[in-house]
PyMOL commands that place a pseudoatom at each C-alpha (Angstrom):
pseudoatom trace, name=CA, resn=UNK, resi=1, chain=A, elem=C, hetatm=0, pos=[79.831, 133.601, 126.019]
pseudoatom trace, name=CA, resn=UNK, resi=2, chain=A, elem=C, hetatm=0, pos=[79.385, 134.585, 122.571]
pseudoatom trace, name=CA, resn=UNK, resi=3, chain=A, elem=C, hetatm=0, pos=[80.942, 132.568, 119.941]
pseudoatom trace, name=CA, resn=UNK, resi=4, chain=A, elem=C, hetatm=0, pos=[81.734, 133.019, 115.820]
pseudoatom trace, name=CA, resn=UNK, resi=5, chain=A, elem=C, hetatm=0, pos=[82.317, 130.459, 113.719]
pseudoatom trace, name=CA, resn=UNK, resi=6, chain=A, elem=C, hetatm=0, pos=[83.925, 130.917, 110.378]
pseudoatom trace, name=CA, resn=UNK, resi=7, chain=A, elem=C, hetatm=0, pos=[83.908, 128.052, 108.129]
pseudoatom trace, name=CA, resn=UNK, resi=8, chain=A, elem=C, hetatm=0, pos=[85.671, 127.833, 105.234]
pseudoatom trace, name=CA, resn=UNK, resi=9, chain=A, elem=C, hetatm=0, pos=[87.996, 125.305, 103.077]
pseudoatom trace, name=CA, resn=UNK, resi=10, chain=A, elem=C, hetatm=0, pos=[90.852, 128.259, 103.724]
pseudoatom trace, name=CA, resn=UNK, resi=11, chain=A, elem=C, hetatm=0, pos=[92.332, 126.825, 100.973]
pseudoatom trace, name=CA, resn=UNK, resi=12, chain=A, elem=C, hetatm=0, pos=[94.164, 129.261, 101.207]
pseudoatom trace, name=CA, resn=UNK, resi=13, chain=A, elem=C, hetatm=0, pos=[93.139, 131.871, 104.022]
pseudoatom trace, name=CA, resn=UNK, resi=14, chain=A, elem=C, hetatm=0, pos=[93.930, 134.807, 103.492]
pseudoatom trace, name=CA, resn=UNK, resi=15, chain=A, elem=C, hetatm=0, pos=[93.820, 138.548, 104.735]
pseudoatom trace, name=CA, resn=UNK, resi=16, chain=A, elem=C, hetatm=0, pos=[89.958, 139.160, 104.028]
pseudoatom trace, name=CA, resn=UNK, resi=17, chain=A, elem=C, hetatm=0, pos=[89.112, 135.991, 106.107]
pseudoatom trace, name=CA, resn=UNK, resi=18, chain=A, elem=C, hetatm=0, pos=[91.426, 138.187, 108.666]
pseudoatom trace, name=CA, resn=UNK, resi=19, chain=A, elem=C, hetatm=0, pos=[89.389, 141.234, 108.180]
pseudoatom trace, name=CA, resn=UNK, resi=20, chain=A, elem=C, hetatm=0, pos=[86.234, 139.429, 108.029]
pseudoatom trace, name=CA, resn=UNK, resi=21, chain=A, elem=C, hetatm=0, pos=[86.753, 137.594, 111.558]
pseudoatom trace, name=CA, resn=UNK, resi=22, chain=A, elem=C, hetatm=0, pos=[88.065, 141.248, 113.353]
pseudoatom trace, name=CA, resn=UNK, resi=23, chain=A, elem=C, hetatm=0, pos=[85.033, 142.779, 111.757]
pseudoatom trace, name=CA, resn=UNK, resi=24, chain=A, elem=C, hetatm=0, pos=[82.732, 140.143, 113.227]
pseudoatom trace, name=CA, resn=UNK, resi=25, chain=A, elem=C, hetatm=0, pos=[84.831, 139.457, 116.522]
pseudoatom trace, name=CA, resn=UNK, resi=26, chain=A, elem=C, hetatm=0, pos=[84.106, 142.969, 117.062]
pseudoatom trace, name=CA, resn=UNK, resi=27, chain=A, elem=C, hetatm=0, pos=[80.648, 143.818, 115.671]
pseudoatom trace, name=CA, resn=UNK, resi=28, chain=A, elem=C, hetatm=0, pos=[79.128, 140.712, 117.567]
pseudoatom trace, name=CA, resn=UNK, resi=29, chain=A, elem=C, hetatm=0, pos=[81.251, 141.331, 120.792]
pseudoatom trace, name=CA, resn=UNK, resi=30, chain=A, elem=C, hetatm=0, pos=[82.608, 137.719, 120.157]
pseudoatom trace, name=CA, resn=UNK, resi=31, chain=A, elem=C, hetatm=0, pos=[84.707, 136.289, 123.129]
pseudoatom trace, name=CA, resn=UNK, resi=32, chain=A, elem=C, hetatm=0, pos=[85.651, 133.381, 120.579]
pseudoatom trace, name=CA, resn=UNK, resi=33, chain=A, elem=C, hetatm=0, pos=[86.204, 133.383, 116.923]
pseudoatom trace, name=CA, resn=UNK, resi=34, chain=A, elem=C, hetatm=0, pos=[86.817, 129.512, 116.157]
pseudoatom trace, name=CA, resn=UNK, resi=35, chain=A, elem=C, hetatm=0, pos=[87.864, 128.858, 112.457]
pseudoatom trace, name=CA, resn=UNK, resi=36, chain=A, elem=C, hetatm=0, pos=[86.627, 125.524, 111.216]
pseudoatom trace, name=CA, resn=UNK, resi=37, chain=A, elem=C, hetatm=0, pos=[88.135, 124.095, 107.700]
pseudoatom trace, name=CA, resn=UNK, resi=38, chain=A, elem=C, hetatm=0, pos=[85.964, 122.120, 105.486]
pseudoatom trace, name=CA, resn=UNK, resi=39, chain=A, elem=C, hetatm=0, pos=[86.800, 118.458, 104.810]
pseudoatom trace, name=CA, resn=UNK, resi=40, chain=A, elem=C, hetatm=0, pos=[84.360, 118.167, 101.418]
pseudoatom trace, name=CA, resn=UNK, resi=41, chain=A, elem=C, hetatm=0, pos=[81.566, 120.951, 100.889]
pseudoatom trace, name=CA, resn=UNK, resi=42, chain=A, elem=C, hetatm=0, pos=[78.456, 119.357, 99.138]
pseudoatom trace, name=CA, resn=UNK, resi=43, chain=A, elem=C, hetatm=0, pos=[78.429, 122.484, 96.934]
pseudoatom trace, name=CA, resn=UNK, resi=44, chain=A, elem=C, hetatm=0, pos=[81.592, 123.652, 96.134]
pseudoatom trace, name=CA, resn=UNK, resi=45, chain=A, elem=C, hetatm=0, pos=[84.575, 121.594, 93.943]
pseudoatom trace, name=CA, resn=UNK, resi=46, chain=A, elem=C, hetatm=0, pos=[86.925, 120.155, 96.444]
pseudoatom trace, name=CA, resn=UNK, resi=47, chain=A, elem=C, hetatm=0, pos=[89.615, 121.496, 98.043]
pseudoatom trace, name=CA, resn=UNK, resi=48, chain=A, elem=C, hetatm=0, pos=[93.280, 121.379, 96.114]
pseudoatom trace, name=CA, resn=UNK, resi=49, chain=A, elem=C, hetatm=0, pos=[95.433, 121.752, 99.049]
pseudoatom trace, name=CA, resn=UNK, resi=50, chain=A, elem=C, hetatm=0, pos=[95.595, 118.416, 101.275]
pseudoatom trace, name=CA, resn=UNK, resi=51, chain=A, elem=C, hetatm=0, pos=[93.233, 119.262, 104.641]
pseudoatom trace, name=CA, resn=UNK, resi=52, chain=A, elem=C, hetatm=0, pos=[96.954, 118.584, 107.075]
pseudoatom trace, name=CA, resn=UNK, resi=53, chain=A, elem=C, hetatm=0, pos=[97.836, 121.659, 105.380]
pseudoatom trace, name=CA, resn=UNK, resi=54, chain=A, elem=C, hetatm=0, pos=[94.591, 123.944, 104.945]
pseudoatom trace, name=CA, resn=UNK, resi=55, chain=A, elem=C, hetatm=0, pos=[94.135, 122.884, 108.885]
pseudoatom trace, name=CA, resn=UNK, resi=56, chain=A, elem=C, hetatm=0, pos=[97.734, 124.439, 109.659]
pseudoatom trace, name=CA, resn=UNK, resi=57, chain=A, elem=C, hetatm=0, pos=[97.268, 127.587, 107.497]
pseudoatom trace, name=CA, resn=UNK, resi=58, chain=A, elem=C, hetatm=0, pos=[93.945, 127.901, 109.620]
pseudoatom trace, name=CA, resn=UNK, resi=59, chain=A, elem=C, hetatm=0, pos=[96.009, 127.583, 112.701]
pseudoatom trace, name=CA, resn=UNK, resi=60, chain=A, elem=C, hetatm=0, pos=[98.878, 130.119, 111.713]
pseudoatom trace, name=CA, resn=UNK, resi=61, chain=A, elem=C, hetatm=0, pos=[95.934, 132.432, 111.687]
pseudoatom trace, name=CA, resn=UNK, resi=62, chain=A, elem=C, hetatm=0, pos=[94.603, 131.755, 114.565]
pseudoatom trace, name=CA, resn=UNK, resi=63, chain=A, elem=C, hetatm=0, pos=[97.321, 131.524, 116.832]
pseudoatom trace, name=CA, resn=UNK, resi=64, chain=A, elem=C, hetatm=0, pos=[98.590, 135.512, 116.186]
pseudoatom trace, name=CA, resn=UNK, resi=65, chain=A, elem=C, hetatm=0, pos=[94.893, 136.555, 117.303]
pseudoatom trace, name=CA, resn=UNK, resi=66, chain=A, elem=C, hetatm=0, pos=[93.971, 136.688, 120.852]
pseudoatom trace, name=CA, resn=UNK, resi=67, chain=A, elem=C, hetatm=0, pos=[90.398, 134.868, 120.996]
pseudoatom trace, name=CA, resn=UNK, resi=68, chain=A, elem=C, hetatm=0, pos=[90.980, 132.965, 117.505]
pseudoatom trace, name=CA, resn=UNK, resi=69, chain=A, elem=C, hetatm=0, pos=[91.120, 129.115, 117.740]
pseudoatom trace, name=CA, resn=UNK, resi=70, chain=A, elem=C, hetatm=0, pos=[90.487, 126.469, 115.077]
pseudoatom trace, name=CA, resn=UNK, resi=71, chain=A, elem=C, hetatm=0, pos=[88.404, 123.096, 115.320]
pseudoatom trace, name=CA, resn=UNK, resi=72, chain=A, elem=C, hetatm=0, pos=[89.297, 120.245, 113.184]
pseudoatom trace, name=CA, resn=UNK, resi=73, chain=A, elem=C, hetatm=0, pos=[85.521, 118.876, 113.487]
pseudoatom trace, name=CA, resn=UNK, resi=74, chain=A, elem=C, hetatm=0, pos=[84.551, 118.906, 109.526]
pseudoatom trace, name=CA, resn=UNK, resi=75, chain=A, elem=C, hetatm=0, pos=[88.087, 116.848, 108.886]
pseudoatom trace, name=CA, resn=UNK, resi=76, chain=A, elem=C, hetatm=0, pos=[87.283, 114.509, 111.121]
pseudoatom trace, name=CA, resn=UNK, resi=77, chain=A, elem=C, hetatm=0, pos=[83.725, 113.859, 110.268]
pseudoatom trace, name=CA, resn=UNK, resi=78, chain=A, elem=C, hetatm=0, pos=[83.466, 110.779, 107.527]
pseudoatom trace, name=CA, resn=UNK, resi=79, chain=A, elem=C, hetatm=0, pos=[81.489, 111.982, 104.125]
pseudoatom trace, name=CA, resn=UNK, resi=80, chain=A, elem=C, hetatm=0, pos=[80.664, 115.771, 102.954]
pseudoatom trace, name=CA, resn=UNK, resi=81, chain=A, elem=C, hetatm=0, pos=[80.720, 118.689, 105.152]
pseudoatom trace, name=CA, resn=UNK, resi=82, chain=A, elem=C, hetatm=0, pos=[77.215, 119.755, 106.087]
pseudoatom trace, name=CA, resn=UNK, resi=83, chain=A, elem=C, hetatm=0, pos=[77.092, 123.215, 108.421]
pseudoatom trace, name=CA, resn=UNK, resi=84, chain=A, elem=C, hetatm=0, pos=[74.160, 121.897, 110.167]
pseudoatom trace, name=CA, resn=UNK, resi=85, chain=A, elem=C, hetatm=0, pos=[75.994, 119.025, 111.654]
pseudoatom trace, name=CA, resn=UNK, resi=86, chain=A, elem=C, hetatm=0, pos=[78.578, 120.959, 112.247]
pseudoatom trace, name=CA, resn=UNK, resi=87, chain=A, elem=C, hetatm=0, pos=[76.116, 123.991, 114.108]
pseudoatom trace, name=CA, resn=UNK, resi=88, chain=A, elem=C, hetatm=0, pos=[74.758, 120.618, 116.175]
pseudoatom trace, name=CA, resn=UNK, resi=89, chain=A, elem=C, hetatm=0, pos=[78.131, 120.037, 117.087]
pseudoatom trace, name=CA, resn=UNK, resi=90, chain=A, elem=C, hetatm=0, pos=[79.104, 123.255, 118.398]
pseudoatom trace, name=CA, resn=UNK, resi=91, chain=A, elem=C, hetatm=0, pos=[75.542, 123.914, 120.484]
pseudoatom trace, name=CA, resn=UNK, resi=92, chain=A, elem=C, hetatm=0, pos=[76.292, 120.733, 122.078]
pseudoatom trace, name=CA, resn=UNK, resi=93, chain=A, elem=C, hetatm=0, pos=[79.651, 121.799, 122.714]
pseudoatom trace, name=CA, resn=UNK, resi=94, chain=A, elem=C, hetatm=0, pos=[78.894, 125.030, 123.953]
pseudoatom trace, name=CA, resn=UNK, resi=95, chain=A, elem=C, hetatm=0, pos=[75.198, 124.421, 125.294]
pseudoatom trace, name=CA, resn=UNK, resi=96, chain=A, elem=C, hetatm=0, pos=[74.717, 127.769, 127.169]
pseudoatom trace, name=CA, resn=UNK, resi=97, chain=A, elem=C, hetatm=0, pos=[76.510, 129.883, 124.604]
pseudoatom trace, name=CA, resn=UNK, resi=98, chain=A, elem=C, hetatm=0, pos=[75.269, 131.739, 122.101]
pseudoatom trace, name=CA, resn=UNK, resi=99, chain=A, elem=C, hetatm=0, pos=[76.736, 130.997, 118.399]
pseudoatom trace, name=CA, resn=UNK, resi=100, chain=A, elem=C, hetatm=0, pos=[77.125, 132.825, 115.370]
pseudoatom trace, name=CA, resn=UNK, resi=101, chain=A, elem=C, hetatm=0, pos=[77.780, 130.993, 111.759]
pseudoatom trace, name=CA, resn=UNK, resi=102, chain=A, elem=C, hetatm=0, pos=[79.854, 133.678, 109.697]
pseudoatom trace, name=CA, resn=UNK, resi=103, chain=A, elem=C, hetatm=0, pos=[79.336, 133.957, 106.016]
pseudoatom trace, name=CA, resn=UNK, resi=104, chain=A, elem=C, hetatm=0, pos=[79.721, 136.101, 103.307]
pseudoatom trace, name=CA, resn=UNK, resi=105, chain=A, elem=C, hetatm=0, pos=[76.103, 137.332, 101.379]
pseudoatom trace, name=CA, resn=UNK, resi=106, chain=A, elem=C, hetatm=0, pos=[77.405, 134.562, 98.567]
pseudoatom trace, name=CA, resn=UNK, resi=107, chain=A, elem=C, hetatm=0, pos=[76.084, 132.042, 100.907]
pseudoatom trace, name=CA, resn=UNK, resi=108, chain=A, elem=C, hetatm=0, pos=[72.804, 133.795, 101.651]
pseudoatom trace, name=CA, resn=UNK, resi=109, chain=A, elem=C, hetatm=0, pos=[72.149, 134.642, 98.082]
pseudoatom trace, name=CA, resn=UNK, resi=110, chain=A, elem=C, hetatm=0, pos=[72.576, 131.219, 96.809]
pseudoatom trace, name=CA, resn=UNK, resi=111, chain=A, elem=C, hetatm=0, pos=[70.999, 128.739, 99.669]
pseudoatom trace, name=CA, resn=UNK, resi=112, chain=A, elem=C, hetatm=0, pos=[67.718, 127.863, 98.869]
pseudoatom trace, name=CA, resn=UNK, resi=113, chain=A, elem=C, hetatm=0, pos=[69.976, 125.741, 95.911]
pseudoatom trace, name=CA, resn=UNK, resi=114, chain=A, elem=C, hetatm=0, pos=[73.395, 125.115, 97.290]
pseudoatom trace, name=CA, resn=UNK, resi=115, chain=A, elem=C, hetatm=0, pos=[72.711, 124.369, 101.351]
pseudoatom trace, name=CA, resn=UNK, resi=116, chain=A, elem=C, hetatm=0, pos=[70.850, 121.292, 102.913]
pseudoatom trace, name=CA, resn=UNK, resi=117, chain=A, elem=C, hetatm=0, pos=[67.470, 122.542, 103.700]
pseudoatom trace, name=CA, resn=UNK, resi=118, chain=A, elem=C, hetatm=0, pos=[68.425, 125.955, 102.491]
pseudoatom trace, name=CA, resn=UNK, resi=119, chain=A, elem=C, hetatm=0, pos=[66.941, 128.363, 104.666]
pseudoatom trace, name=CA, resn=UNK, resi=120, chain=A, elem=C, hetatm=0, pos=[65.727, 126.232, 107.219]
pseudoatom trace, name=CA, resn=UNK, resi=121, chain=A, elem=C, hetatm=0, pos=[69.390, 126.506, 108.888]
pseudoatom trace, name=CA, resn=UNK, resi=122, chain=A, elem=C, hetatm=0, pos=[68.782, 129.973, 109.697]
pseudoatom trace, name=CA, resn=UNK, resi=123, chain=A, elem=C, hetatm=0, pos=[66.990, 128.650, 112.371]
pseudoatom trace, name=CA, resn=UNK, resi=124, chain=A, elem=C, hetatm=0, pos=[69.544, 126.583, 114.076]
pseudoatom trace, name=CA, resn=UNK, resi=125, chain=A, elem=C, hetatm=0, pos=[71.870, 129.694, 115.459]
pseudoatom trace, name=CA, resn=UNK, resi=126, chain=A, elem=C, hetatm=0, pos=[72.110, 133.262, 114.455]
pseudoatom trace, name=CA, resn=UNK, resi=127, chain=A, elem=C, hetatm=0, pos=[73.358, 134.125, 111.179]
pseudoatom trace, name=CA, resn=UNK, resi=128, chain=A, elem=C, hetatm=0, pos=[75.966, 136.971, 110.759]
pseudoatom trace, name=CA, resn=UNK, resi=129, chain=A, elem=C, hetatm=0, pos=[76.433, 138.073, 107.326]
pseudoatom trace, name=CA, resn=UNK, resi=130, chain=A, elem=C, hetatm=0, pos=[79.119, 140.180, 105.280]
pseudoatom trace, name=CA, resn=UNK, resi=131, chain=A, elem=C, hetatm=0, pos=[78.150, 141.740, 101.692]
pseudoatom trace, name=CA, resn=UNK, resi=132, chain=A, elem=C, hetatm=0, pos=[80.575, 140.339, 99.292]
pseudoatom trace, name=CA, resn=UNK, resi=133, chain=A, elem=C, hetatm=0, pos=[80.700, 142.060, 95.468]
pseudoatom trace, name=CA, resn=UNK, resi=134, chain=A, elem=C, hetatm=0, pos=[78.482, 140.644, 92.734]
pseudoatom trace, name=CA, resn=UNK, resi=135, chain=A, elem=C, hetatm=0, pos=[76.100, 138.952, 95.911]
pseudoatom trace, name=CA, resn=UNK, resi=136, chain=A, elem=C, hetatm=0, pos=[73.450, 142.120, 96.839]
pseudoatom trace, name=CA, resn=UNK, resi=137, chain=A, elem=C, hetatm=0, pos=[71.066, 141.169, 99.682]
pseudoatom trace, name=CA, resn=UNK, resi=138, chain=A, elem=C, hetatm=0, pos=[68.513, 142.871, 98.231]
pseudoatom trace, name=CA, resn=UNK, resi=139, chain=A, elem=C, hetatm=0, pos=[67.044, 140.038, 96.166]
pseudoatom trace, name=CA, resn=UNK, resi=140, chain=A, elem=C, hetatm=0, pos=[66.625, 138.262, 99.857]
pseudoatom trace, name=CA, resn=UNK, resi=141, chain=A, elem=C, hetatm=0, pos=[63.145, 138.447, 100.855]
pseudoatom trace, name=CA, resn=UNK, resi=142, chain=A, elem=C, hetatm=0, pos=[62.395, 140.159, 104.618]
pseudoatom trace, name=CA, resn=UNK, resi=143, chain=A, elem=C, hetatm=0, pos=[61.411, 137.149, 106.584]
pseudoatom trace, name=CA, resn=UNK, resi=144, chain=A, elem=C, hetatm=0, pos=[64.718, 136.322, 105.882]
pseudoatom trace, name=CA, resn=UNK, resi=145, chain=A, elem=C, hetatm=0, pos=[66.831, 139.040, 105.971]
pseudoatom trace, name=CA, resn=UNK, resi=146, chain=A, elem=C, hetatm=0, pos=[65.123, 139.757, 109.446]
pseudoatom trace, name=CA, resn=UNK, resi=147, chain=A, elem=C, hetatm=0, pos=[66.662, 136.380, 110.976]
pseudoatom trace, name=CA, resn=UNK, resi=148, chain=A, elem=C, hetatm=0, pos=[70.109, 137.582, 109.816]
pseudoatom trace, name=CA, resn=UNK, resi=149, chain=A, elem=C, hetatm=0, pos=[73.307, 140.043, 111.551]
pseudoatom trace, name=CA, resn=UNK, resi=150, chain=A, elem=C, hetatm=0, pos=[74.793, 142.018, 109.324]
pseudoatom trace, name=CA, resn=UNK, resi=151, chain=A, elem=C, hetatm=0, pos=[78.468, 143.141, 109.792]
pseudoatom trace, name=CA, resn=UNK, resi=152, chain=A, elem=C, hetatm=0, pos=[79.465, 145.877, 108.854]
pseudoatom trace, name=CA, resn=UNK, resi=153, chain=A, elem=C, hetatm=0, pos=[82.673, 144.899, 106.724]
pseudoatom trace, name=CA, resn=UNK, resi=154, chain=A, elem=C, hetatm=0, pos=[84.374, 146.261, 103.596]
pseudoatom trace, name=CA, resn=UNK, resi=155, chain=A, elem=C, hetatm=0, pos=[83.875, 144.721, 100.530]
pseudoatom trace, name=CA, resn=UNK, resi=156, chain=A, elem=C, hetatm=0, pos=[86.170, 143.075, 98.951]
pseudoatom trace, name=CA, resn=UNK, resi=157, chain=A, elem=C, hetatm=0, pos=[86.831, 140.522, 95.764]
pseudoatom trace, name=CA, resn=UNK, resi=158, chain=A, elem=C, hetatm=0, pos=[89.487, 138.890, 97.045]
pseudoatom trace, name=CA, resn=UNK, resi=159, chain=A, elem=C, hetatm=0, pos=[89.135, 134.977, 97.880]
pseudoatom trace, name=CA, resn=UNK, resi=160, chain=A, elem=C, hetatm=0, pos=[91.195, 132.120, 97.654]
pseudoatom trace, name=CA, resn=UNK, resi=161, chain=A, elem=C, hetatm=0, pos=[90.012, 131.054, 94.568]
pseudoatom trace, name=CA, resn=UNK, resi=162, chain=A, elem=C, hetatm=0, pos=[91.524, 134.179, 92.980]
pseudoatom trace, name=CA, resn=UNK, resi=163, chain=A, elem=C, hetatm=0, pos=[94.754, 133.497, 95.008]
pseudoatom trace, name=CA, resn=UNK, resi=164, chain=A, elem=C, hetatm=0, pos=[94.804, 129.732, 93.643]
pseudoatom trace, name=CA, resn=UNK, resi=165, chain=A, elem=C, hetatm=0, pos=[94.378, 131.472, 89.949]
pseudoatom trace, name=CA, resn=UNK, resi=166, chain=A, elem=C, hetatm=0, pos=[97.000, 134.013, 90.365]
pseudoatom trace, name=CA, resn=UNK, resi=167, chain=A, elem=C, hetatm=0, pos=[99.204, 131.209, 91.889]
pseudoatom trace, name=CA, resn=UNK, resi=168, chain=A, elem=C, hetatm=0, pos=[98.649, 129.197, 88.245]
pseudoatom trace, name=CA, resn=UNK, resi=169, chain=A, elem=C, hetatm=0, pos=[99.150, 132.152, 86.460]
pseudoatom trace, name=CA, resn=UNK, resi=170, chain=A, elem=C, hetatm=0, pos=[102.949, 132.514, 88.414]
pseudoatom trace, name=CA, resn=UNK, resi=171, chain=A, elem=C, hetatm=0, pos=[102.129, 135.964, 90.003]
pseudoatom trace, name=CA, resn=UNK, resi=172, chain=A, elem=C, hetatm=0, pos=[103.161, 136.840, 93.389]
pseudoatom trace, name=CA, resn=UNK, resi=173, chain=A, elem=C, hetatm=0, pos=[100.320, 136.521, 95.644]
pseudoatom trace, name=CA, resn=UNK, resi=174, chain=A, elem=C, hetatm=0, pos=[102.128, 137.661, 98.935]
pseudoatom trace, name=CA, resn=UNK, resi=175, chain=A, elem=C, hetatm=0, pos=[100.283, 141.196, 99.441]
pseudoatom trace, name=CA, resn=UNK, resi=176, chain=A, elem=C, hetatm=0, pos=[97.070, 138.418, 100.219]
pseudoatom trace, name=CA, resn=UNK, resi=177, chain=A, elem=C, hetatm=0, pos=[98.548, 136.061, 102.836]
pseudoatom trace, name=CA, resn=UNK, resi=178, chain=A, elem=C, hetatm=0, pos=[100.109, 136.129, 106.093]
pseudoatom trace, name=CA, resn=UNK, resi=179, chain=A, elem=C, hetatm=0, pos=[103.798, 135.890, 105.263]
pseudoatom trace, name=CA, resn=UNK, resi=180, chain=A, elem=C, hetatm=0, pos=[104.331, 132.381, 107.073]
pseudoatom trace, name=CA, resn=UNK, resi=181, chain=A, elem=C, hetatm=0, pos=[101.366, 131.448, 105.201]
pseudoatom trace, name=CA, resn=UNK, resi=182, chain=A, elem=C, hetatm=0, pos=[102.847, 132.461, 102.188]
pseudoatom trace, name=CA, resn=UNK, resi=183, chain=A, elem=C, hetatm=0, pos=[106.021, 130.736, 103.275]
pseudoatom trace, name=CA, resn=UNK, resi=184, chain=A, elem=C, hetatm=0, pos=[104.163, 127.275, 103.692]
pseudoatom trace, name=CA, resn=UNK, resi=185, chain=A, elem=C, hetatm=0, pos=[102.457, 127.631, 100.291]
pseudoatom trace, name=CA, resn=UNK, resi=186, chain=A, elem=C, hetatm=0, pos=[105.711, 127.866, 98.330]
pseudoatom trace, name=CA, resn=UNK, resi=187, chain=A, elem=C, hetatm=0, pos=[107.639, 125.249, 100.777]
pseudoatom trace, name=CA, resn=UNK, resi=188, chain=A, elem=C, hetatm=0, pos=[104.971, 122.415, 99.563]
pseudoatom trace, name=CA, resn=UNK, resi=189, chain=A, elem=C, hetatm=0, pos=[103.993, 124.051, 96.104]
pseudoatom trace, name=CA, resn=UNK, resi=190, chain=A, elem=C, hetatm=0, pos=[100.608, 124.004, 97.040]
pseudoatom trace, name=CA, resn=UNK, resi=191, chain=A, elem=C, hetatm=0, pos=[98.820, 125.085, 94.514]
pseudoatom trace, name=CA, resn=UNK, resi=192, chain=A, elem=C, hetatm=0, pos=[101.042, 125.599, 91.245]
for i in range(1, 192): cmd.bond("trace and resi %d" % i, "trace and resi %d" % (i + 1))
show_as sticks, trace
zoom trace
């Protein structure tokens, strides 16, 4: 089988992490696209909403997609969130599949700084890669570009830290999530 994994705090997810996983589901002929929340990225501020809740959102997503499932792995782990565990994790899980770590070209451009062992993770599974504004590929050198897929997706600015801004800022932010998504975020007040 071929399996994607999209990790992310989805805090909160929204409709580009939809587009993102259809564009790779299909791209990479995935039979599985398994969503994985993060409990505390080493390189990124924590999450604001509570990880019962990010988990769920994750889940809402998932379950209207046939081939989508989430794994609660990186909230149950103790400490930060490193991908390589989490890549260890999955092989072992799924020893005779082949896996895919999904990431936007934000990740790529800034690992030799921001990831454990930076590069060196592109050797663990296969890298599939989306071009995000403001993060051009171009400044990646060839010996690494060469050990990455690129999908094919359309660009977009739109993450979750935007939505938790316009949230603050009192605008509707419904357009960007799934509408029982959106439900759940103004049932808690999760982020205003």
């Amino acid at each position: 089988m071929r399996i994607g994994i999209l990790g992310s705090a989805f805090d909160p997810p929204h409709k580009a992490h939809v587009k993102l996983g259809e564009r790779a589901k299909k791209a990479l002929k995935l039979d599985f696209l398994i969503l994985v929340p993060t409990k505390t990225p080493p390189h990124k501020a924590n999450p604001v909403a509570p990880a019962r809740f990010r988990l769920r959102m994750a889940k809402i997503l998932a379950d209207k997609r046939k081939g989508w499932i989430v794994s609660d792995v990186e909230l149950r782990r103790p400490g930060k969130s490193y991908t390589r565990d989490t890549i260890r994790y999955m092989k072992k899980r799924y020893p005779n599949d082949e896996i895919y770590w999904i990431v936007g070209s934000d990740s790529i451009v800034s690992m030799p700084w921001k990831w454990k062992g930076g590069y060196d993770i592109l050797d663990y599974c296969k890298f599939a890669v989306a071009e995000r504004p403001g993060y051009p590929l171009k400044g990646v050198s060839r010996h690494i570009l060469k050990k990455l897929v690129i999908i094919p997706a359309q660009s977009t600015d739109l993450s979750s830290t935007k939505i938790r801004n316009l949230l603050g800022q009192g605008k509707s932010v419904r357009r960007f999530l799934d509408q029982s998504i959106y439900a759940l975020v103004k049932r808690h007040n999760l982020y205003s």
